[in-house]
C-alpha positions in Angstrom: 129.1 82.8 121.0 129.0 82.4 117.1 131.4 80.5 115.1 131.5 82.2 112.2 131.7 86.3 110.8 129.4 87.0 108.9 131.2 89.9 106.6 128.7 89.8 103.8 125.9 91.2 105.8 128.0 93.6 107.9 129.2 94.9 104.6 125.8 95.6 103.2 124.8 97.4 106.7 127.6 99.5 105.9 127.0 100.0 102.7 123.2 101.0 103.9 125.2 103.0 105.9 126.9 105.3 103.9 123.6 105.8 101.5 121.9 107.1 104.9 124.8 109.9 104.8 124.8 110.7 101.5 120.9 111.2 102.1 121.4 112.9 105.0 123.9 115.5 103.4 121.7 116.1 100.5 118.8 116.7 102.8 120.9 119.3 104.6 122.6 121.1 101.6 120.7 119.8 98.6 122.6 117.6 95.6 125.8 119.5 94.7 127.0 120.5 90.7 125.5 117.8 88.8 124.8 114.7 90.9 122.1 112.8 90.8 120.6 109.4 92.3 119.2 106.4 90.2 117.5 104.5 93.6 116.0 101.0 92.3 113.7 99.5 95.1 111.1 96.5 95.7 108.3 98.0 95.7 106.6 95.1 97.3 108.3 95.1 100.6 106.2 95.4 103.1 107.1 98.8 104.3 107.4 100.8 101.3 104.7 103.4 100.7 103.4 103.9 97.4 100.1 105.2 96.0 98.4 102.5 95.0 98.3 103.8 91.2 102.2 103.1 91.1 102.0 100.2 93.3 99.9 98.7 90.2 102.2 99.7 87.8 105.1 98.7 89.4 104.4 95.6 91.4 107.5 94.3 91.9 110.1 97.3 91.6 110.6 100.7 90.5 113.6 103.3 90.0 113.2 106.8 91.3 115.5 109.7 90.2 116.5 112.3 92.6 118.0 114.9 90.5 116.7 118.6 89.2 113.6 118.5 91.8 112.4 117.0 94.6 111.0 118.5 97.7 110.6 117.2 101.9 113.5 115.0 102.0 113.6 113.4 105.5 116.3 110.6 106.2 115.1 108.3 109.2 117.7 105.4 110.5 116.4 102.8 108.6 114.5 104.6 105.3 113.6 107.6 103.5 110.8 109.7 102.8 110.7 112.3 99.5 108.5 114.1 97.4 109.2 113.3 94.5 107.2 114.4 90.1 105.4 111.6 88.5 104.2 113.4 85.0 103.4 116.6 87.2 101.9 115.1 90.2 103.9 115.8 93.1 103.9 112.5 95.1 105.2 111.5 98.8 106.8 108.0 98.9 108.6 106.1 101.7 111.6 104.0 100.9 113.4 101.6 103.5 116.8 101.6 103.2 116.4 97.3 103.2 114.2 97.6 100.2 116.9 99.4 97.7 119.1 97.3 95.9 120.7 99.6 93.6 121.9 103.2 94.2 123.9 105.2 91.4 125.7 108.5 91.0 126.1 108.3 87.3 127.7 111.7 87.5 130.3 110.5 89.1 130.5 106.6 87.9 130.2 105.8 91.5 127.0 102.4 92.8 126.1 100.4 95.2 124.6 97.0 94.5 122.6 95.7 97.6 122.0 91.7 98.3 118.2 90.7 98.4 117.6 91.3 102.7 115.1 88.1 102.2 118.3 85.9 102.7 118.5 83.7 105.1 121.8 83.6 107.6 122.5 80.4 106.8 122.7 81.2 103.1 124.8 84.3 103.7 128.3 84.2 102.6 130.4 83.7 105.9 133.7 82.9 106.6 134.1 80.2 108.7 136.4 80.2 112.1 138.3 77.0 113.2 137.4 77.1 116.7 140.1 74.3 117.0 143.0 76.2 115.7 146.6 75.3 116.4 148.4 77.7 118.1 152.2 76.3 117.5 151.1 76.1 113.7 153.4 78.3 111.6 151.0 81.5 110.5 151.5 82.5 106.8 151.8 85.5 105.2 148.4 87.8 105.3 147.3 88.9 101.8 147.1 92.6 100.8 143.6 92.7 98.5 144.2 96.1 96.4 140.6 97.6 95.9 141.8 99.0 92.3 140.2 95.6 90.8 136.7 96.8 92.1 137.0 100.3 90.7 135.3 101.2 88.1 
């Protein structure tokens, strides 16, 4: 058994999560009034695929805009595939959900900002469990955390 919760990478896989939906329902229905995705990505993770023309100008990362067209979106559990316009060449690209690290609605003010998945659990932020706890200790009050501070 662990000693320790690791809530910063379960929050991230839900995070992931909830991108995969959103995908999905704009896959099904296509992108409602005026939405429309900013997805930033590395480019050099090992399962992305590029052409090699936008690998080379984009080594490192690139951000894609899913808004007035795009064709073939397919949402797979763990990435994407799209057709996407690059100055009128229509061109199929694979994204894995573990490469993005940002997704925006600016239509809606609404982002996601996604930890680099090249960390290693040891340097994840945890929180710790005292295995050893005392269970005559008085317990205190929990704290009530009101998500209006992380709003935009």
């Amino acid at each position: 058994m662990r000693d320790s919760i690791n809530y910063g990478q379960l929050m991230q896989h839900a995070l992931r999560g909830l991108m995969a939906q959103i995908l999905r329902d704009i896959a099904e229905g296509g992108l409602p009034g005026k939405h429309h995705f900013f997805i930033t990505f590395e480019t050099d993770h090992p399962d992305v695929v590029l052409p090699d023309w936008l690998k080379d100008k984009y080594p490192e990362e690139m951000t894609v805009v899913m808004q007035e067209w795009f064709d073939d979106l397919v949402v797979a559990d763990d990435r994407f595939s799209i057709t996407l316009n690059f100055g009128n060449d229509e061109v199929r690209m694979t994204i894995p959900f573990d490469s993005i690290s940002t997704f925006v609605d600016p239509s809606v003010k609404f982002g996601l900002k996604f930890e680099a998945t090249d960390i290693d659990d040891d340097e994840s932020p945890m929180i710790e469990i005292d295995e050893e706890e005392d269970d005559d200790a008085p317990q205190g009050d929990a704290e009530v955390v009101s998500l209006d501070a992380f709003r935009k």
